[in-house]
C-alpha atoms as an extended CHARMM CRD file, in Angstrom:
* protein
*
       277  EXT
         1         1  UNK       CA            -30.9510000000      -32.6080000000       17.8770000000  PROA      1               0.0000000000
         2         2  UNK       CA            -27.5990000000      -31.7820000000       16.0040000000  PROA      2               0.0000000000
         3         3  UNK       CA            -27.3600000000      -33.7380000000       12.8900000000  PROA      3               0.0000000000
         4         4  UNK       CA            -23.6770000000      -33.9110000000       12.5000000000  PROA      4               0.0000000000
         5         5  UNK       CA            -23.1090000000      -36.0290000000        9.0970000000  PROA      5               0.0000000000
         6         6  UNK       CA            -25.9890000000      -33.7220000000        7.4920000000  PROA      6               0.0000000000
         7         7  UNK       CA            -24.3970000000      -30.6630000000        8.7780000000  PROA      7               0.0000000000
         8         8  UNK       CA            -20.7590000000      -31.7440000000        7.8940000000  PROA      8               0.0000000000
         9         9  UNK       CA            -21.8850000000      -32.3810000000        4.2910000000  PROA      9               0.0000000000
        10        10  UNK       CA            -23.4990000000      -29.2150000000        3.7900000000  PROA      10              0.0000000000
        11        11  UNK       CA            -20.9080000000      -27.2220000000        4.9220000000  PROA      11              0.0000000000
        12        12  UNK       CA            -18.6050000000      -28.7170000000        3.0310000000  PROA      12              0.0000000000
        13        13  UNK       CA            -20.7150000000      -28.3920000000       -0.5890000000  PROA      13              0.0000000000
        14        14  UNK       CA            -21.6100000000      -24.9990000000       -0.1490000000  PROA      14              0.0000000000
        15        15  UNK       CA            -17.7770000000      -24.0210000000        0.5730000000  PROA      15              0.0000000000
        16        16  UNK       CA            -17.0170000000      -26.0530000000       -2.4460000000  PROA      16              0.0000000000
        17        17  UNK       CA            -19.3300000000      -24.1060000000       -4.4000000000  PROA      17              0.0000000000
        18        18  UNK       CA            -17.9740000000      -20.8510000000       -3.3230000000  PROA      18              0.0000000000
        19        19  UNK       CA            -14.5340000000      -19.3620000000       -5.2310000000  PROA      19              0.0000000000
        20        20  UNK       CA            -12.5480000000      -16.5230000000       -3.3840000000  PROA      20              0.0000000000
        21        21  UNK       CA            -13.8090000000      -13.6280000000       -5.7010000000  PROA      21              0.0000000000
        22        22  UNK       CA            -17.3760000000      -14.5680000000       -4.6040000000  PROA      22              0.0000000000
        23        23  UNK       CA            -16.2520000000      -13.4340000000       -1.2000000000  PROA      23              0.0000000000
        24        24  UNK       CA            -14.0400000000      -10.8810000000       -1.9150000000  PROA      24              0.0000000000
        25        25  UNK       CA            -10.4990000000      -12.5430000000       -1.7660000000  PROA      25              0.0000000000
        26        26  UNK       CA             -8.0660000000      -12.9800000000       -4.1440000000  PROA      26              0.0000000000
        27        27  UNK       CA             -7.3230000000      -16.2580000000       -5.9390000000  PROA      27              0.0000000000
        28        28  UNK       CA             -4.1410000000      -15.9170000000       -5.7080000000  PROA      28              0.0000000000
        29        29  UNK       CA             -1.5250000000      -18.4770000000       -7.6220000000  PROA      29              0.0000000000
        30        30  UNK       CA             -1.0140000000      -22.4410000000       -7.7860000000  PROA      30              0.0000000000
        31        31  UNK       CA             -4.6910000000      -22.3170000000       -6.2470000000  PROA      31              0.0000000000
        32        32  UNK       CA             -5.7050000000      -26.2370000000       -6.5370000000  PROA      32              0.0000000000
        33        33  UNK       CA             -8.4070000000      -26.2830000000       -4.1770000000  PROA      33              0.0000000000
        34        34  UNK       CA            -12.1500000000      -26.0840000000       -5.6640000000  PROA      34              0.0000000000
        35        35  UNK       CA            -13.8640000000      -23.8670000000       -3.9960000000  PROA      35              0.0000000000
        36        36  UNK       CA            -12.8530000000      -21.7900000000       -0.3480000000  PROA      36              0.0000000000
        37        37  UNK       CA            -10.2500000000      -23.5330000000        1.5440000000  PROA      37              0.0000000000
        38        38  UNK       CA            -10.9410000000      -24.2270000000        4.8690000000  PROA      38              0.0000000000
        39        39  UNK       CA             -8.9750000000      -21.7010000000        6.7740000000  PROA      39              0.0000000000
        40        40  UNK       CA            -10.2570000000      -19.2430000000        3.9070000000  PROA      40              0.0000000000
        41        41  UNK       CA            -14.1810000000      -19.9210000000        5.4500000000  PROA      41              0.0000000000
        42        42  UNK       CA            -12.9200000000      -19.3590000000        8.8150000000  PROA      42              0.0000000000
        43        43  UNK       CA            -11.6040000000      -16.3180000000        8.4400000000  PROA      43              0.0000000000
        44        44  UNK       CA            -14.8980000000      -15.2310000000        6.7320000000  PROA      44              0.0000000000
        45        45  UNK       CA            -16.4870000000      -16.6130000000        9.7470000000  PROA      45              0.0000000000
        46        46  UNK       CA            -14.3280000000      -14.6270000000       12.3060000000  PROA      46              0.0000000000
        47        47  UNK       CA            -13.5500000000      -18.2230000000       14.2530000000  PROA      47              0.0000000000
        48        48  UNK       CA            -10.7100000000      -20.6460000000       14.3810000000  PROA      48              0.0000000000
        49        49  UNK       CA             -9.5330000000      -23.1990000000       10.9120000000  PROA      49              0.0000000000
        50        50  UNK       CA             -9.6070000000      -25.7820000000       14.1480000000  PROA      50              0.0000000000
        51        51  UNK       CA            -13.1360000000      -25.0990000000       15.2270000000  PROA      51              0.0000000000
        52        52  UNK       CA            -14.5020000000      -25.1190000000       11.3300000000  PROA      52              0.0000000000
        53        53  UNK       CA            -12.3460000000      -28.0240000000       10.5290000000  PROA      53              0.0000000000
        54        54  UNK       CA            -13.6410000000      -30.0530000000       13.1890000000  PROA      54              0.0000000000
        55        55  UNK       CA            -17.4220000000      -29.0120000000       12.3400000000  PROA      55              0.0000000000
        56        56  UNK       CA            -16.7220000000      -30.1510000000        8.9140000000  PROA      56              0.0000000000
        57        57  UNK       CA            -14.8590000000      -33.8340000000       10.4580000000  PROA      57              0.0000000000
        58        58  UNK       CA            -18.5920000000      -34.1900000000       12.2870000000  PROA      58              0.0000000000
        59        59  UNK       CA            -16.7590000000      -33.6400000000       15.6180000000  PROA      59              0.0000000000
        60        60  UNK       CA            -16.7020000000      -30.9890000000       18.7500000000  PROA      60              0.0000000000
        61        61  UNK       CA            -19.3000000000      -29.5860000000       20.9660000000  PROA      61              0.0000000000
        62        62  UNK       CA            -22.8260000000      -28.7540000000       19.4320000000  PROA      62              0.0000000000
        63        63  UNK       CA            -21.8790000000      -24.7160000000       17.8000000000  PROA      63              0.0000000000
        64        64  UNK       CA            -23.4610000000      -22.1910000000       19.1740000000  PROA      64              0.0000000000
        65        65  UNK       CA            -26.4820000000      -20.1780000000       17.3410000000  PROA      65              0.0000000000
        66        66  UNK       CA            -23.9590000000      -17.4560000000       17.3320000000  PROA      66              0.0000000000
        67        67  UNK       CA            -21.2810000000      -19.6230000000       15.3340000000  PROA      67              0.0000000000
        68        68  UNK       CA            -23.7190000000      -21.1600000000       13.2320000000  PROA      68              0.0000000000
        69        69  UNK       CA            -25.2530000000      -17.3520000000       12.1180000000  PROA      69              0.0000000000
        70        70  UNK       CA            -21.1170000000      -16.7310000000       11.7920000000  PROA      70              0.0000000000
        71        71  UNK       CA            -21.0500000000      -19.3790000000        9.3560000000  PROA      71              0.0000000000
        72        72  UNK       CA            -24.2130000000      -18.6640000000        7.4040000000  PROA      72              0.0000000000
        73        73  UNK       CA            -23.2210000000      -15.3750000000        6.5020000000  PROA      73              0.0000000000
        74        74  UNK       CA            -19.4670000000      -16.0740000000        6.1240000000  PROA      74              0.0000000000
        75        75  UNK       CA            -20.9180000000      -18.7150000000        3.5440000000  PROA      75              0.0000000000
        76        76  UNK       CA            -22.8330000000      -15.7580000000        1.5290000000  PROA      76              0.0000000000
        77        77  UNK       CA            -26.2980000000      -18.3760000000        2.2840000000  PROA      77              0.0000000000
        78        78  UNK       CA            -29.8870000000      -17.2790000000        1.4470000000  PROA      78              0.0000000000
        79        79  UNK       CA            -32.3670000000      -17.5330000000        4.2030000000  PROA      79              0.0000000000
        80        80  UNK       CA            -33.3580000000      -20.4660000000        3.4320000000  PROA      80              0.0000000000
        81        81  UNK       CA            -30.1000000000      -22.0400000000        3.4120000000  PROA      81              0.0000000000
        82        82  UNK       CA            -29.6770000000      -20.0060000000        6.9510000000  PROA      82              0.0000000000
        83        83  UNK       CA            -32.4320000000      -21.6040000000        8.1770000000  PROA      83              0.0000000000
        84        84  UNK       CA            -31.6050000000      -25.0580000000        6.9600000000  PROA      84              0.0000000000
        85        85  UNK       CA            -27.9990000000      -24.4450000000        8.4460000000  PROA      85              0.0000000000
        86        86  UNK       CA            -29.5090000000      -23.6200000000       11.8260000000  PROA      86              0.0000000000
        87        87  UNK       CA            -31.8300000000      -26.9340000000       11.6910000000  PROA      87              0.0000000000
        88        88  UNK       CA            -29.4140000000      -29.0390000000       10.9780000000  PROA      88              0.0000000000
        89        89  UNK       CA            -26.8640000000      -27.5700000000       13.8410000000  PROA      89              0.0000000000
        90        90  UNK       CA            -29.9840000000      -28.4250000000       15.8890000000  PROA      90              0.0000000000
        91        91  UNK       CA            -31.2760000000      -24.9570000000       16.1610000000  PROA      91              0.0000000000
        92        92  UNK       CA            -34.6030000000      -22.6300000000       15.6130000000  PROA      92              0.0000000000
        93        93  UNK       CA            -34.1050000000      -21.3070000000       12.7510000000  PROA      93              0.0000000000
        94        94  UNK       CA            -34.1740000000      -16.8770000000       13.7990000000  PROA      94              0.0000000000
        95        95  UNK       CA            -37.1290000000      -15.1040000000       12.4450000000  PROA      95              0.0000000000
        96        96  UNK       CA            -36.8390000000      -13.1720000000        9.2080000000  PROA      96              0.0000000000
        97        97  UNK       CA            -37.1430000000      -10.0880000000        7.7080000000  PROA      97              0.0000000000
        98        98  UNK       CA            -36.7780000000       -7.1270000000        9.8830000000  PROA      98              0.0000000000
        99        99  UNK       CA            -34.8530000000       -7.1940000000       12.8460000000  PROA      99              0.0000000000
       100       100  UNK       CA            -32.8310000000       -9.7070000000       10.6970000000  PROA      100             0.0000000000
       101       101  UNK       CA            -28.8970000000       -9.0390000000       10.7750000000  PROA      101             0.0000000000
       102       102  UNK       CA            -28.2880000000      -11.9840000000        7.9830000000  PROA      102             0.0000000000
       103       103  UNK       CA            -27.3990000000      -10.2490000000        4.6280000000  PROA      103             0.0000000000
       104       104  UNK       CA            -28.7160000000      -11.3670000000        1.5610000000  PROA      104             0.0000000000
       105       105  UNK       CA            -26.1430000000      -12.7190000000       -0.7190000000  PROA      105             0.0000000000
       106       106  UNK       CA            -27.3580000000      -10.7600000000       -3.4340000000  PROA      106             0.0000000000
       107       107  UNK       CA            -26.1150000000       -7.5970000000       -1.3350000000  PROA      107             0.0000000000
       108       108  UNK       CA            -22.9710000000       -8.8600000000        0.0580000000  PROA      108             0.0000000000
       109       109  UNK       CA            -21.5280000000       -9.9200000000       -3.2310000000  PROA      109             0.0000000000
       110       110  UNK       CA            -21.9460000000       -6.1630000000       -4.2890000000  PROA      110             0.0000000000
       111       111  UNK       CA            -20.5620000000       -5.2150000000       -1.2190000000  PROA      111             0.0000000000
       112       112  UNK       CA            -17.4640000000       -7.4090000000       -1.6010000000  PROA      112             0.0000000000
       113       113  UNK       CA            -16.5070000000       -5.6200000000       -4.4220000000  PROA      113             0.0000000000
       114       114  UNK       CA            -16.9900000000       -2.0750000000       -3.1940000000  PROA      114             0.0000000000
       115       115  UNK       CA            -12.8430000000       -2.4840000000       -2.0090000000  PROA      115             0.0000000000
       116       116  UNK       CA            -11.9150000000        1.9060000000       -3.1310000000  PROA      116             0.0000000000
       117       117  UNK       CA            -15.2230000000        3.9360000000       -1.6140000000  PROA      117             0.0000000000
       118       118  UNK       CA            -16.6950000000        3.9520000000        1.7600000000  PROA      118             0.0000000000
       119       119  UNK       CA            -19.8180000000        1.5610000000        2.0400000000  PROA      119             0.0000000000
       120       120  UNK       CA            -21.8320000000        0.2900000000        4.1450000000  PROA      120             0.0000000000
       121       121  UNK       CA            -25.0180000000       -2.0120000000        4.7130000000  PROA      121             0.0000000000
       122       122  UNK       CA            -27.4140000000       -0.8400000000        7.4460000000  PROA      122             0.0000000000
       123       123  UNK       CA            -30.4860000000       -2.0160000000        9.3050000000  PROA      123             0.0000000000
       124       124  UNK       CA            -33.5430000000       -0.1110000000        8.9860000000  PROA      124             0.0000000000
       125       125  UNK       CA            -32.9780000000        1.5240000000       12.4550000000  PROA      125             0.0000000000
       126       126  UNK       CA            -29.6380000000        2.3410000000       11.2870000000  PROA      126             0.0000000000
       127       127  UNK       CA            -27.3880000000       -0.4580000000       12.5220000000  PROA      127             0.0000000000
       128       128  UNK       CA            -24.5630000000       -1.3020000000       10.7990000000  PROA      128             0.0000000000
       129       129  UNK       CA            -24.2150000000       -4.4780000000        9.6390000000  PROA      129             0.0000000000
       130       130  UNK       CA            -20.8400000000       -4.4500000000        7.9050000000  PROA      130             0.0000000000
       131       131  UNK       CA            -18.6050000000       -1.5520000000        6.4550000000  PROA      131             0.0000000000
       132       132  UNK       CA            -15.8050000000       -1.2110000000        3.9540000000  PROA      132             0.0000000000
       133       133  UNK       CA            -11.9740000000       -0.1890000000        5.0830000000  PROA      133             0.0000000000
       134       134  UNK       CA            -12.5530000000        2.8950000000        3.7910000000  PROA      134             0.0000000000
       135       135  UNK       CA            -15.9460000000        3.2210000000        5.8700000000  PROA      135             0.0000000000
       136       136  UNK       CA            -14.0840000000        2.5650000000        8.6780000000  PROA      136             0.0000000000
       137       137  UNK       CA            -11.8580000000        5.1310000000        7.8500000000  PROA      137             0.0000000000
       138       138  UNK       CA            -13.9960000000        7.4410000000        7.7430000000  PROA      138             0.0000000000
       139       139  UNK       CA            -16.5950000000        6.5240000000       10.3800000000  PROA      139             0.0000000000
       140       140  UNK       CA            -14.8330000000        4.5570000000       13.1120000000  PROA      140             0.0000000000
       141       141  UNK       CA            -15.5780000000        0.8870000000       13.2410000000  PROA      141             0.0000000000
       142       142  UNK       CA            -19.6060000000        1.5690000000       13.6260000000  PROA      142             0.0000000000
       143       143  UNK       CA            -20.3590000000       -2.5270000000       14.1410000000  PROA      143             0.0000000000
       144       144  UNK       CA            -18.5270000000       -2.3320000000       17.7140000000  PROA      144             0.0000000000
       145       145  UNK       CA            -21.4770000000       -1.0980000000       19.1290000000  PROA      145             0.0000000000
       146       146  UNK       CA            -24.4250000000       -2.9390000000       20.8790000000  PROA      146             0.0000000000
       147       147  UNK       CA            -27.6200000000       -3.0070000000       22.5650000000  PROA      147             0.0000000000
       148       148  UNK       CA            -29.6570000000       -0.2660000000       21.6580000000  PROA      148             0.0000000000
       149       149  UNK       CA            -26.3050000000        2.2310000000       21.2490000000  PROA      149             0.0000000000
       150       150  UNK       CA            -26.0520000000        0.0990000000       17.9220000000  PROA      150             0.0000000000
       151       151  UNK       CA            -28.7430000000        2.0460000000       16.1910000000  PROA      151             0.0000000000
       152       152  UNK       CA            -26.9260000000        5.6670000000       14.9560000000  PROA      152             0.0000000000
       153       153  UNK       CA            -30.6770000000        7.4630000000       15.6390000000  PROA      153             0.0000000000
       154       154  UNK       CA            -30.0350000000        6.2430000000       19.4090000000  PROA      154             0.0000000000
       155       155  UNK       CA            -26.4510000000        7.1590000000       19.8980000000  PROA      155             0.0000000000
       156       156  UNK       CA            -27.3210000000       10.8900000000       18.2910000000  PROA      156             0.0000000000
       157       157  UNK       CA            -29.1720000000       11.4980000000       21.1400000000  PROA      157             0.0000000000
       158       158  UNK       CA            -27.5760000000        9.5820000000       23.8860000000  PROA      158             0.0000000000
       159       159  UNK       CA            -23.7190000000        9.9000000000       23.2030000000  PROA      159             0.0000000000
       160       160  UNK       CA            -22.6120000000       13.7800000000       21.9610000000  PROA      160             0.0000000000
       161       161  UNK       CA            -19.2920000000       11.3540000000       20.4830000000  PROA      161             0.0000000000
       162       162  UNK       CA            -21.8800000000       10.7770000000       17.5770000000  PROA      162             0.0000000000
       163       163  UNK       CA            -22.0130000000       14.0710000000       16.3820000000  PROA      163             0.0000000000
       164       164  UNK       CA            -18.5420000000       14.6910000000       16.5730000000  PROA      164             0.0000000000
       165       165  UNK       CA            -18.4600000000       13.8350000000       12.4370000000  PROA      165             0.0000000000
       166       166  UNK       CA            -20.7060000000       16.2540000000       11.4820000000  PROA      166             0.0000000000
       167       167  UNK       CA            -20.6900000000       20.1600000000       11.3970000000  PROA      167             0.0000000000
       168       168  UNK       CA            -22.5150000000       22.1280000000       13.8780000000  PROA      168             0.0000000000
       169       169  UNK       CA            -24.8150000000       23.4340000000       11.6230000000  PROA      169             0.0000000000
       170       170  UNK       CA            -26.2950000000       19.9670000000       10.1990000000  PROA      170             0.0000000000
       171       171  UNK       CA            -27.0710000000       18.6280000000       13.9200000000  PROA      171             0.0000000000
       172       172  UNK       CA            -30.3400000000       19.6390000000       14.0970000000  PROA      172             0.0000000000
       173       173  UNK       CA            -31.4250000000       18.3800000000       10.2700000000  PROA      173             0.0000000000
       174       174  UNK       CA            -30.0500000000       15.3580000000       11.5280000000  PROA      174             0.0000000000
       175       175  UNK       CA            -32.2080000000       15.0740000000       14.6280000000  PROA      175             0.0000000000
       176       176  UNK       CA            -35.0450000000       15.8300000000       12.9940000000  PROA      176             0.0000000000
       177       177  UNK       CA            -34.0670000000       12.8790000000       10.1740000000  PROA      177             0.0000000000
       178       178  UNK       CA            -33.6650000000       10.1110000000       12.9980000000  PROA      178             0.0000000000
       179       179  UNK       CA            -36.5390000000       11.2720000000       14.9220000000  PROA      179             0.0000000000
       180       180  UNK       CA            -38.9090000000       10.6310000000       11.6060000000  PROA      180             0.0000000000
       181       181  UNK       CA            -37.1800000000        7.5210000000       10.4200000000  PROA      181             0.0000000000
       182       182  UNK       CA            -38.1090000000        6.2690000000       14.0110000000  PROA      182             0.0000000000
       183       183  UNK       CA            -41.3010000000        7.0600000000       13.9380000000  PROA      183             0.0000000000
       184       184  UNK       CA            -41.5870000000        5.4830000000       10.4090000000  PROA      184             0.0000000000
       185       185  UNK       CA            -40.2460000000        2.2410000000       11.0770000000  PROA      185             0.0000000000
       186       186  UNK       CA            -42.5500000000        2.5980000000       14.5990000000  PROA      186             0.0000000000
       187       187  UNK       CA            -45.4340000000        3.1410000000       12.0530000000  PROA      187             0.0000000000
       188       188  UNK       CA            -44.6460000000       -0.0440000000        9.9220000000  PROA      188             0.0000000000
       189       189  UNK       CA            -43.4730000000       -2.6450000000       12.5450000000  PROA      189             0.0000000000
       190       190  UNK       CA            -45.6930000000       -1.6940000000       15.3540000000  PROA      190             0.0000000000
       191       191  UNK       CA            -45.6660000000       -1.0310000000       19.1990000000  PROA      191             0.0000000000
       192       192  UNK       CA            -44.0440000000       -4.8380000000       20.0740000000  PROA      192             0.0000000000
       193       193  UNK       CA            -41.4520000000       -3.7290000000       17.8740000000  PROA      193             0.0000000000
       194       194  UNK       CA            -37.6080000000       -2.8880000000       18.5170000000  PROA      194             0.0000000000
       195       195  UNK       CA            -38.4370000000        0.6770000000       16.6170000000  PROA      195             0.0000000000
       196       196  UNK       CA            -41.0270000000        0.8390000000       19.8310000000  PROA      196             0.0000000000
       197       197  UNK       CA            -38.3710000000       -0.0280000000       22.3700000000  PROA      197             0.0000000000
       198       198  UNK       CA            -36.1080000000        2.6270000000       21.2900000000  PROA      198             0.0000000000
       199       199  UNK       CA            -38.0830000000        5.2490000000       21.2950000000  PROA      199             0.0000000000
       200       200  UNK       CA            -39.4620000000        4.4110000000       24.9270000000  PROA      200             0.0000000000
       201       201  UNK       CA            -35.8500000000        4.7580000000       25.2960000000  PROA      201             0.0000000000
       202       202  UNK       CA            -35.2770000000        7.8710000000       24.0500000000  PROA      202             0.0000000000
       203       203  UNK       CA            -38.2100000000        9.0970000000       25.2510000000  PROA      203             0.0000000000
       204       204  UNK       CA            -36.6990000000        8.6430000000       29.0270000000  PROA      204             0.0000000000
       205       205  UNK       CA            -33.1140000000        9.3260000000       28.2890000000  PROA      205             0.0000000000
       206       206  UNK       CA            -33.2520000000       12.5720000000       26.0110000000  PROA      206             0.0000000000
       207       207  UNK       CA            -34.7790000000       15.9690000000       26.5260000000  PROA      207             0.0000000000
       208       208  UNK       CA            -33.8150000000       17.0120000000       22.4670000000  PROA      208             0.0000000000
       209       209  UNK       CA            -35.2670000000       13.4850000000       21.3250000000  PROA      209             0.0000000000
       210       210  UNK       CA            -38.5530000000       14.7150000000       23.1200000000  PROA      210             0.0000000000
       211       211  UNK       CA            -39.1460000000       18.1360000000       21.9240000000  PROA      211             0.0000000000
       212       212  UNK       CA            -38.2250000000       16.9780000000       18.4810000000  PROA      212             0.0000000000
       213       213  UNK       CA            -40.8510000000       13.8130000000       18.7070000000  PROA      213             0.0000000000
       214       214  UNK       CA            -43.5230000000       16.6310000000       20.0330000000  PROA      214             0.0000000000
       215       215  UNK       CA            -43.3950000000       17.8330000000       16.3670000000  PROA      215             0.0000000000
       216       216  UNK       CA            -44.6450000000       14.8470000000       14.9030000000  PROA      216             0.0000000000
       217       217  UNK       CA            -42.3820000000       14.7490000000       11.8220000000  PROA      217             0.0000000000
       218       218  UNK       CA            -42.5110000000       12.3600000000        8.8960000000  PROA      218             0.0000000000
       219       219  UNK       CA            -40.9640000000       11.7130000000        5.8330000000  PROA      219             0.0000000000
       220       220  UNK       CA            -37.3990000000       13.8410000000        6.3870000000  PROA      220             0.0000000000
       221       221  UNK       CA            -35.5550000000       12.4580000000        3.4970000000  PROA      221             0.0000000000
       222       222  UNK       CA            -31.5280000000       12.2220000000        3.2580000000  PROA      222             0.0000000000
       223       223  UNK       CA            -29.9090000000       13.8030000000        1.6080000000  PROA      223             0.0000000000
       224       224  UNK       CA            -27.5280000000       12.7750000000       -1.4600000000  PROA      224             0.0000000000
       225       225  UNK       CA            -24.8440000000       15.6160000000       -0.8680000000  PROA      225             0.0000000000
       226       226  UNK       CA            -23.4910000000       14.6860000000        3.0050000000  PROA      226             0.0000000000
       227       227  UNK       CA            -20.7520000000       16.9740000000        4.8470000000  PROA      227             0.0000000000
       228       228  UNK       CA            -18.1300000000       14.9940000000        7.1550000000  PROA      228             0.0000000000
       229       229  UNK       CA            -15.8040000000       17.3830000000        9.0690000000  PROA      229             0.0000000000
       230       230  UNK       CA            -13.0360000000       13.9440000000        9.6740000000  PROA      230             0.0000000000
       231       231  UNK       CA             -9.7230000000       14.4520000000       11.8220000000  PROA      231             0.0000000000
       232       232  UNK       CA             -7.6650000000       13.9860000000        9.6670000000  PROA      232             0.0000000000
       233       233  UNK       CA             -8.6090000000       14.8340000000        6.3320000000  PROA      233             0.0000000000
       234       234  UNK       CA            -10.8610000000       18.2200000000        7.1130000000  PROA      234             0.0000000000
       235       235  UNK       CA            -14.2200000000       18.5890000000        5.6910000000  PROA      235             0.0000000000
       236       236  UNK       CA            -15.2410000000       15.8950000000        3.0410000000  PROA      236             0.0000000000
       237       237  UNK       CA            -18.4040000000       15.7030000000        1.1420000000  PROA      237             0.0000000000
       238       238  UNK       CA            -19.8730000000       12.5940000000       -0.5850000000  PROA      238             0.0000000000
       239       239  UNK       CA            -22.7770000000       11.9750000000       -2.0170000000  PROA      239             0.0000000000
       240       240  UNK       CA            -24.5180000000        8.6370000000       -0.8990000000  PROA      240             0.0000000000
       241       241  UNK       CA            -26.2060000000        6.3240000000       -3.1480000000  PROA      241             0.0000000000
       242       242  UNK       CA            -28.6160000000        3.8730000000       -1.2960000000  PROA      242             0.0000000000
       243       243  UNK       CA            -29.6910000000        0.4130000000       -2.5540000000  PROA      243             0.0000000000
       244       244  UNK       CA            -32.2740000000       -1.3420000000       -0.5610000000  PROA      244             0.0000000000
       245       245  UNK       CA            -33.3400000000       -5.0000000000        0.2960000000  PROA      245             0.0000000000
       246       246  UNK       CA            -36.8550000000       -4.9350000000        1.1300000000  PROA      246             0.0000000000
       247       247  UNK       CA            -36.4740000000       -8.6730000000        1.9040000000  PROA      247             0.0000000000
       248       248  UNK       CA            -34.4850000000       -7.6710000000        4.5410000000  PROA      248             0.0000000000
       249       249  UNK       CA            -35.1820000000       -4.4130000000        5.1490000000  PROA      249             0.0000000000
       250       250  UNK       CA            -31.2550000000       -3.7290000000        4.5070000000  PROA      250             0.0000000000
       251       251  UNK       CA            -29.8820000000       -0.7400000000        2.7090000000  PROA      251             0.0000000000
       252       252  UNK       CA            -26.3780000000       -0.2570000000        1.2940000000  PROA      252             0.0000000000
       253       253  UNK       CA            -25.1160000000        3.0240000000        1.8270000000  PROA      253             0.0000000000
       254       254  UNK       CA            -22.2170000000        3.5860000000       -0.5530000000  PROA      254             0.0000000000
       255       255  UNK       CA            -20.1530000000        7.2000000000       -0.2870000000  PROA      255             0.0000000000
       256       256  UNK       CA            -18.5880000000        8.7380000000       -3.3440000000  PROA      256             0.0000000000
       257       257  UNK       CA            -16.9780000000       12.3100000000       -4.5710000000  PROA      257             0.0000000000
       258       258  UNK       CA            -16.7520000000       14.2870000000       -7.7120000000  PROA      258             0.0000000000
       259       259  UNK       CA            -13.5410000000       12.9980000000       -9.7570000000  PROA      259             0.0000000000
       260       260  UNK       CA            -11.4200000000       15.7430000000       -9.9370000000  PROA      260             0.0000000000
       261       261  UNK       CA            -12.8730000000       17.1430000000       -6.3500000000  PROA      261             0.0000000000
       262       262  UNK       CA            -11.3300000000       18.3570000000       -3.3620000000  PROA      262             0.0000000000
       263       263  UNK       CA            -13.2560000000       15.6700000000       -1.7650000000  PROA      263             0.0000000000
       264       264  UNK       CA            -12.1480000000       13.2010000000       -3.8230000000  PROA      264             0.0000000000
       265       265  UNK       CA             -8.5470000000       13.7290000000       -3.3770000000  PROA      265             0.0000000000
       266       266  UNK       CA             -9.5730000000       13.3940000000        0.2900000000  PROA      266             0.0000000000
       267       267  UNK       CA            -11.0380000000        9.7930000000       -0.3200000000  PROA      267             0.0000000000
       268       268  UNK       CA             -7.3710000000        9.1010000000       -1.7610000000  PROA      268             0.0000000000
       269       269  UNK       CA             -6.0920000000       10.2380000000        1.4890000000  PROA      269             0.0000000000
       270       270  UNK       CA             -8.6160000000        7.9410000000        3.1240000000  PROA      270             0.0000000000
       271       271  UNK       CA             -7.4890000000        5.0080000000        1.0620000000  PROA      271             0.0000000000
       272       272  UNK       CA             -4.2550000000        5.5010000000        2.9470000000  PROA      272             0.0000000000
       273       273  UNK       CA             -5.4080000000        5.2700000000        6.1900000000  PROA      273             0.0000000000
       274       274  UNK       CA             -7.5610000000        2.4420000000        5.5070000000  PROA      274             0.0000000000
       275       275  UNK       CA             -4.5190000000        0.5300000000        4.3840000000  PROA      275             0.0000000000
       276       276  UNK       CA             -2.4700000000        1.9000000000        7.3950000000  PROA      276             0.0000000000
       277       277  UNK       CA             -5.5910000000       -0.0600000000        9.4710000000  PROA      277             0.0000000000
């Protein structure tokens, strides 16, 4: 059962505790508020100032386990917080760890200030989570996808549109790099797992996926220097620097070039476009 004057109060400390460059906004002037303003939280949450307001004024319809995982991460809230958020709404709390798509706070505040480079923060089957501007810039917006078509190791082998990003000659490296990060995660988590699901998947839909999963190939490592051949701005390449969250079994990707570069006067370009978006 929702607990409405519990769930009211929480909301409201935690947004008091919050200030906008915790969450990536700016402060802005004459600010008299302490903490996030209410429409500010909403927008973090991707819902309505009404619907939060009212939340917040104990009033409305029960939220949904979708709103209520909006909120959580809109509010930058451990796990545990999560899970006390979803109790109170009168919710299970979702299981954690893997197969998780709540961020640690930790991550997103680094990832709130990653506003010039392309970035993102990925599952461990390669579903992305959230992405910078610039990521989307140069990716495409990557979290539109879902079902299994969120995972990038499923869409390489399903949808040629994937590949579209990267040259010719690095398709079948990266083929051989999803089809061993699959079979790693299958390793770890086990044949009830999601990792499982997929590759029964694969293993139905995609004649490439099955010749390369004949080979039985682990441990195909990224690598740092990658090559993007983007519309727009020609061939780009970035090394990646990954920082992982083994609570979550998150990584954040972030992309960068040599100052001075070619590539790096692309990223400039990219900067543009991202704005123009």
């Amino acid at each position: 059962m929702i607990d409405r004057a519990g769930l009211a109060e929480f909301l409201r400390l935690r947004r008091e505790a919050l200030q906008p460059e915790d969450v990536g906004m700016p402060r802005g002037q004459r600010r008299r508020t302490s903490g996030l303003r209410r429409e500010e939280v909403a927008a973090l949450c991707h819902m309505s100032t009404d619907y939060y307001a009212r939340i917040e004024r104990q009033r409305g319809p029960q939220p949904s386990e979708q709103m209520i995982a909006s909120i959580a991460q809109g509010l930058h809230l451990s796990v545990d917080e999560r899970d006390h958020l979803f109790r109170l709404a009168g919710h299970q709390a979702p299981p954690r760890g893997a197969g998780s798509d709540h961020v640690g706070p930790g991550m997103l505040r680094i990832f709130d200030r990653l506003t010039d480079t392309p970035a993102e923060i990925v599952t461990e089957l390669g579903e992305t989570l959230r992405q910078t501007a610039q990521g989307v810039a140069l990716f495409g917006d990557l979290t539109r996808h879902t079902g299994p078509a969120r995972s990038i190791g499923y869409r390489w082998f399903t949808d040629p549109a994937a590949r579209a990003l990267h040259p010719p000659e690095d398709h079948s490296y990266y083929s051989r790099l999803y089809a061993s990060g699959l079979r790693g995660v299958l390793s770890l988590r086990g044949p009830r797992s999601r990792a499982a699901h997929l590759t029964e998947l694969l293993l139905e839909s995609s004649e490439e996926f099955r010749a390369v999963w004949k080979e039985h190939e682990v441990g195909v490592l990224p690598r740092e220097l990658k090559r993007y051949q983007h519309p727009e701005v020609g061939l780009i390449e970035l090394s990646c620097q990954i920082l992982h969250d083994p609570a979550q079994a998150h990584h954040l990707l972030v992309y960068t070039a040599v100052p001075g570069s070619e590539s790096h006067e692309k990223l400039q370009l990219l900067s543009v476009l991202a704005a123009r978006t």
